[in-house]
py3Dmol code that shows the C-alpha trace and the ligand (Angstrom):
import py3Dmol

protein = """\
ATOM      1  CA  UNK A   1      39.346  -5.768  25.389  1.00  0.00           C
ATOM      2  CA  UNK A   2      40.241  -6.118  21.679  1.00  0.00           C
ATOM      3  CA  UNK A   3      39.005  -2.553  20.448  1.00  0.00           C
ATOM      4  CA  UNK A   4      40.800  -0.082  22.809  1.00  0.00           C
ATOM      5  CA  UNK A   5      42.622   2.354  21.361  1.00  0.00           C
ATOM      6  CA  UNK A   6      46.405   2.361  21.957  1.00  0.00           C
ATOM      7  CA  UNK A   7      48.300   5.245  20.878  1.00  0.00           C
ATOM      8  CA  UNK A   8      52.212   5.868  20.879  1.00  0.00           C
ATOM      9  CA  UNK A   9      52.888   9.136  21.832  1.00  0.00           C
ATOM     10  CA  UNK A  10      56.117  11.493  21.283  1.00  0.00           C
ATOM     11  CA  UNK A  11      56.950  14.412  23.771  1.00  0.00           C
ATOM     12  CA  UNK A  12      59.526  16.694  22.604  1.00  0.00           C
ATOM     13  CA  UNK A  13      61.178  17.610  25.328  1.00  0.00           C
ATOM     14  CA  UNK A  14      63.076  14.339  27.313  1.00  0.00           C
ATOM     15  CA  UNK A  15      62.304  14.740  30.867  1.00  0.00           C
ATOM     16  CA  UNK A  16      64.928  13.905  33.747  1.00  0.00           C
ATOM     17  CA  UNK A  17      65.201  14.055  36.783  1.00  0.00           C
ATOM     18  CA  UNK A  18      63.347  15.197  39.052  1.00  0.00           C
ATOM     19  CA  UNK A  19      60.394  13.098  38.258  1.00  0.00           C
ATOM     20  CA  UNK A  20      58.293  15.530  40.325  1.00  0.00           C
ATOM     21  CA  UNK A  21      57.894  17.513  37.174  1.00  0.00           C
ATOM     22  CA  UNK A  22      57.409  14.679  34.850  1.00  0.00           C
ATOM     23  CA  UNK A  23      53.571  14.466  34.716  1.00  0.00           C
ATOM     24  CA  UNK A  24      53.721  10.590  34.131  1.00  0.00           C
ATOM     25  CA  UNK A  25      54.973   9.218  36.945  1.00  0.00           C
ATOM     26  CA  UNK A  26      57.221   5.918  37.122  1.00  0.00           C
ATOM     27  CA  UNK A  27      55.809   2.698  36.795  1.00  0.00           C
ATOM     28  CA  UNK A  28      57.451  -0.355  37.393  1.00  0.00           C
ATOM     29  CA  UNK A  29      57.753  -2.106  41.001  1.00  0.00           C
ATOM     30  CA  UNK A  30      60.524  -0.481  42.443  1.00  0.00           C
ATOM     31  CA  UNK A  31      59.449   3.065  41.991  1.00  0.00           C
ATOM     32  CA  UNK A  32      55.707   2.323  43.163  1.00  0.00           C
ATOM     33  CA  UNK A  33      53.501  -0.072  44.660  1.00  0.00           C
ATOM     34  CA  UNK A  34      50.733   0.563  42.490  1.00  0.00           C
ATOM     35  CA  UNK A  35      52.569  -1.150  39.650  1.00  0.00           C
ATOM     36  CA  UNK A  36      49.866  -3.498  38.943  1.00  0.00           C
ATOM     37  CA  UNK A  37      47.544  -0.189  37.891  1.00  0.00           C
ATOM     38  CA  UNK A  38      49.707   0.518  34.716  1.00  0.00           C
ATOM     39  CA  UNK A  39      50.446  -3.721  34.207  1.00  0.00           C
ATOM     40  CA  UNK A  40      46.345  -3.739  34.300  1.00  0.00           C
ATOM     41  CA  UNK A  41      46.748  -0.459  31.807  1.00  0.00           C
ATOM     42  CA  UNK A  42      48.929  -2.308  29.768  1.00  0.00           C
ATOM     43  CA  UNK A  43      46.344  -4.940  28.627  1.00  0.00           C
ATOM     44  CA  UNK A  44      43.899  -2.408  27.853  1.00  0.00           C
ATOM     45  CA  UNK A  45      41.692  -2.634  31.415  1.00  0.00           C
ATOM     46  CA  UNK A  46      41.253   0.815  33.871  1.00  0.00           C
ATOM     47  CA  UNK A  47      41.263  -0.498  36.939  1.00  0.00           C
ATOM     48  CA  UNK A  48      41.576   1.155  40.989  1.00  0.00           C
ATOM     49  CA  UNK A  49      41.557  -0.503  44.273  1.00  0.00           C
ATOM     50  CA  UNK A  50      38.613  -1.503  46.355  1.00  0.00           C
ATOM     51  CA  UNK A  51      38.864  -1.986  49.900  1.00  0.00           C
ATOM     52  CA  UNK A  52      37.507  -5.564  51.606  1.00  0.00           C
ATOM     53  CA  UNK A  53      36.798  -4.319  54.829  1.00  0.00           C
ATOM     54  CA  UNK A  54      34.732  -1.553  53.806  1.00  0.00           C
ATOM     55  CA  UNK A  55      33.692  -1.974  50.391  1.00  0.00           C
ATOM     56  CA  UNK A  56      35.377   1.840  49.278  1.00  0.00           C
ATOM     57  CA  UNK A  57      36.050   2.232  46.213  1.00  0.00           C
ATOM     58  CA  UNK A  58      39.337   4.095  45.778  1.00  0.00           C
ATOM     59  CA  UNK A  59      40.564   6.811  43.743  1.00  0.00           C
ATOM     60  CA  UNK A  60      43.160   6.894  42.933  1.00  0.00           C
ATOM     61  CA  UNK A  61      44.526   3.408  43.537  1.00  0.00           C
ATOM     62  CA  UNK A  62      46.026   3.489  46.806  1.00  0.00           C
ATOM     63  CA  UNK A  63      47.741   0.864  49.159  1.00  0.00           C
ATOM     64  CA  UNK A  64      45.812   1.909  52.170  1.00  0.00           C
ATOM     65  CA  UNK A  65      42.246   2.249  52.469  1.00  0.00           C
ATOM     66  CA  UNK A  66      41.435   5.970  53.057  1.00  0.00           C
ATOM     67  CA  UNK A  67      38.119   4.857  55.100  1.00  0.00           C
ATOM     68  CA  UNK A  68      39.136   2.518  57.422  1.00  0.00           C
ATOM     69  CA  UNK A  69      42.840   2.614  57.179  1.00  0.00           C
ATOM     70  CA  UNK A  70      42.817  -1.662  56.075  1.00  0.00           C
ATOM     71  CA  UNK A  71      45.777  -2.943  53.842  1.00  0.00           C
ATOM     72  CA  UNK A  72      43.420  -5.557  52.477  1.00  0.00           C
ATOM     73  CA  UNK A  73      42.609  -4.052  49.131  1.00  0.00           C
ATOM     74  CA  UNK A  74      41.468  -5.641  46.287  1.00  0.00           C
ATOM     75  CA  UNK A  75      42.218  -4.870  42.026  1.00  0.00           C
ATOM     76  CA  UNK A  76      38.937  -4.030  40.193  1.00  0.00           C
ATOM     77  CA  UNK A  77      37.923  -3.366  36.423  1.00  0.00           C
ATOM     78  CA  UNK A  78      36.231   0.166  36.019  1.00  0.00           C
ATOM     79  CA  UNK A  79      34.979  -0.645  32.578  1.00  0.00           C
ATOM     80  CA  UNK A  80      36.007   1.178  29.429  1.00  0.00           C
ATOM     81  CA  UNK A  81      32.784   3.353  28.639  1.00  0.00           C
ATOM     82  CA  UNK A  82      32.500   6.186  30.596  1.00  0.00           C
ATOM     83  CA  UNK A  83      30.542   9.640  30.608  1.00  0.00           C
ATOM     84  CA  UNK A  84      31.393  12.874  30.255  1.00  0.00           C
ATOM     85  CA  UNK A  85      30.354  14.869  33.402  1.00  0.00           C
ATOM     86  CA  UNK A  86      32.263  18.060  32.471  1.00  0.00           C
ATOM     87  CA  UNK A  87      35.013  19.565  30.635  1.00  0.00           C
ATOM     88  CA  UNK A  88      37.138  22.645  29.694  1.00  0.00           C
ATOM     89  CA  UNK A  89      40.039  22.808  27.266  1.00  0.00           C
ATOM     90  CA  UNK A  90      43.466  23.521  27.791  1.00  0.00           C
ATOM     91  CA  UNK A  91      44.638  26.646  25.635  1.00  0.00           C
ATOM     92  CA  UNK A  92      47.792  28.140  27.909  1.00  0.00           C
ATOM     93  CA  UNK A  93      50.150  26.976  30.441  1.00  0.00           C
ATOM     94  CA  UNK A  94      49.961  22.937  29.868  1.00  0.00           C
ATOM     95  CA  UNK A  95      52.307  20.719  32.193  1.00  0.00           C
ATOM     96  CA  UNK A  96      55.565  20.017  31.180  1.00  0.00           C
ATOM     97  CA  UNK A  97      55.423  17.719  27.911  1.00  0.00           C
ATOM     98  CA  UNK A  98      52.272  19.005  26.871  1.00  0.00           C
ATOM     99  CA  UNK A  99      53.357  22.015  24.700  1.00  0.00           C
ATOM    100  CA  UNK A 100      53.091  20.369  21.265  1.00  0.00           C
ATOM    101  CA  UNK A 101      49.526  19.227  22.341  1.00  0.00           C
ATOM    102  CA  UNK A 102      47.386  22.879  23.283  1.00  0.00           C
ATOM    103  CA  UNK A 103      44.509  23.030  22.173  1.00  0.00           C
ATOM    104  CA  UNK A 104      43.694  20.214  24.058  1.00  0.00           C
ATOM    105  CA  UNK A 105      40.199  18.864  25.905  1.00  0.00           C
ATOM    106  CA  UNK A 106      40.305  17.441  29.489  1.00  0.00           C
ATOM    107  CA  UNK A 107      37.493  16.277  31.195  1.00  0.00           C
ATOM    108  CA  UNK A 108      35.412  14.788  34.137  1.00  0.00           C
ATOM    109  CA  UNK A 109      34.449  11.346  33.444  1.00  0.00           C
ATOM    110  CA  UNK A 110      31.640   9.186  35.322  1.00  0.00           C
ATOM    111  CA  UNK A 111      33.550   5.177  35.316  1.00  0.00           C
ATOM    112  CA  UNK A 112      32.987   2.530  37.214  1.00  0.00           C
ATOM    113  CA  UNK A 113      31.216   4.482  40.240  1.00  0.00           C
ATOM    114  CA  UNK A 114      34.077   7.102  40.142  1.00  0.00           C
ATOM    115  CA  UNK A 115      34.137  10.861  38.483  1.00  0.00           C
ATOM    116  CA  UNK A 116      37.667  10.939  37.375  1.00  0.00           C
ATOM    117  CA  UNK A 117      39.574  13.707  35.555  1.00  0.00           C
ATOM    118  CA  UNK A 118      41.595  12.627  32.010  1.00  0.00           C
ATOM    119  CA  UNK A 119      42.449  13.727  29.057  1.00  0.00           C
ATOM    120  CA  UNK A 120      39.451  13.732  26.261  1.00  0.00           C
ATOM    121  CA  UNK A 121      41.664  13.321  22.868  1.00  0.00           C
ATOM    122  CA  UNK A 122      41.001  13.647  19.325  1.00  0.00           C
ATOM    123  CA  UNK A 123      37.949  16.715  20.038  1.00  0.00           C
ATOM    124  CA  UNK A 124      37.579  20.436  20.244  1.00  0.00           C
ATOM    125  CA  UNK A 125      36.155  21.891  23.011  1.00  0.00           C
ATOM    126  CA  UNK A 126      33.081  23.028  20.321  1.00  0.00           C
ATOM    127  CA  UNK A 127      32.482  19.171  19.809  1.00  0.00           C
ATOM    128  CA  UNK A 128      31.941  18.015  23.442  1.00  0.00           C
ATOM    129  CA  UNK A 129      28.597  17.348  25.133  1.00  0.00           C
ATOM    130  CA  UNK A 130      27.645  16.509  28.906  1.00  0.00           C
ATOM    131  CA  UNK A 131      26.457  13.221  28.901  1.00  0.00           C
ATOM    132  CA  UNK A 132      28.107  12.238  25.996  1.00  0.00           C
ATOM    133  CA  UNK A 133      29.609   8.857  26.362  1.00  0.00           C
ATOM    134  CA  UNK A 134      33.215   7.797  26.226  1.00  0.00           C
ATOM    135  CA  UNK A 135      36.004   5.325  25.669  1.00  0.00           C
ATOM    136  CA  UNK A 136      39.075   4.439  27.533  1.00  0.00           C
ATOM    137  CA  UNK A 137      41.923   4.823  25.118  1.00  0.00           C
ATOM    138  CA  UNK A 138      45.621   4.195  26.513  1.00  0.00           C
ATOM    139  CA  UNK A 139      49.122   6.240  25.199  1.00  0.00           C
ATOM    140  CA  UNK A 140      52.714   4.406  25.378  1.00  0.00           C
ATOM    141  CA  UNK A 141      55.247   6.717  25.729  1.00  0.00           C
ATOM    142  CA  UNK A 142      58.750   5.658  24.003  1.00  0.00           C
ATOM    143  CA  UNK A 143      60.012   4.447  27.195  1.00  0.00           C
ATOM    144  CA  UNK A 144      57.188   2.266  27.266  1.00  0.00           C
ATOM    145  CA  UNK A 145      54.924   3.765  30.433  1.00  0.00           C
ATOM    146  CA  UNK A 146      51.443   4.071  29.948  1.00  0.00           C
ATOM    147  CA  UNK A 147      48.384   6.235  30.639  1.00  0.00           C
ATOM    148  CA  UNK A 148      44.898   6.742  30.284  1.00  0.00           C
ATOM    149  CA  UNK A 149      42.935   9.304  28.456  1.00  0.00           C
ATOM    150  CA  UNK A 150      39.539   8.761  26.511  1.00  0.00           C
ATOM    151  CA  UNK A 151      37.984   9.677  23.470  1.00  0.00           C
ATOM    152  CA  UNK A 152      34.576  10.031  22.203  1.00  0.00           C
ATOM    153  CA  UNK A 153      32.701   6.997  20.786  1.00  0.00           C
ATOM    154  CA  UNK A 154      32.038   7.513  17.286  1.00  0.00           C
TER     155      UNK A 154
END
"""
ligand_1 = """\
1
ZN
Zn 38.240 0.437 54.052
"""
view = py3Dmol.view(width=600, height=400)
view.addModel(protein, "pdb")
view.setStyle({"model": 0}, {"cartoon": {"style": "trace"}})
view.addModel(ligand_1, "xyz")
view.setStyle({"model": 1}, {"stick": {}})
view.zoomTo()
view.show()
């Protein structure tokens, strides 16, 4: 996983409590138990759960399988190349800590057997095509969590 994109981001504004509001949400093994989704992060892989009873595939991670209600879930790579399915871009009202950031693209991406919704960074609205593929990049806040977002290949 040598070539994903890692990014250290700045917010302006330093977020405390409540954490409700803080659109990245805590990471580490007390706070959840999908900790192992943001170690996996971490080393550059976007990975969900996958349950071994039923063979779901679920999105977001989750502890509990939403099909057949089975604890025996499983950690699984989604890849890193997506495609974009749709998008819009974010001109007004952005969640908190996303101020400096407007204009910014967010989009419906086809990984791994999912459609999930991320950031697209480093494009204009103007630049984006359906279809178009994709790349997992991940941003490091100062306090070290982690998140995904992709960016367009090329
Ligand atoms: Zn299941």
């Amino acid at each position: 996983m040598g070539n994903i994109e890692f990014e250290k981001i700045k917010r302006p504004e330093n977020i405390k409590l409540p954490h409700m509001l803080d659109f990245y949400p805590l990471e580490d093994e007390k706070s959840t138990r999908i900790s192992q989704f943001f170690k996996n992060l971490k080393e550059g892989r976007l990975t969900t759960t996958k349950c071994k009873e039923c063979g779901n595939l679920l999105w977001p991670p989750r502890i509990i399988c939403s099909g057949c209600l089975s604890d025996k879930l499983e950690w699984v790579d989604l890849g890193v190349e997506g495609e974009l399915y749709a998008f819009t871009e974010m001109k007004a009202g952005p969640p908190l800590g996303f101020v400096q950031d407007v204009p910014f693209c967010i989009g419906m991406i086809k990984i791994g057997g999912l459609l999930i919704s991320a950031r697209i960074d480093d494009a204009r609205y103007e630049d984006l095509k359906i279809r178009e593929k994709v790349k997992l990049k991940i941003v490091e806040l100062e306090d070290g969590r982690v998140f995904y977002r992709f960016r367009r290949i090329g």
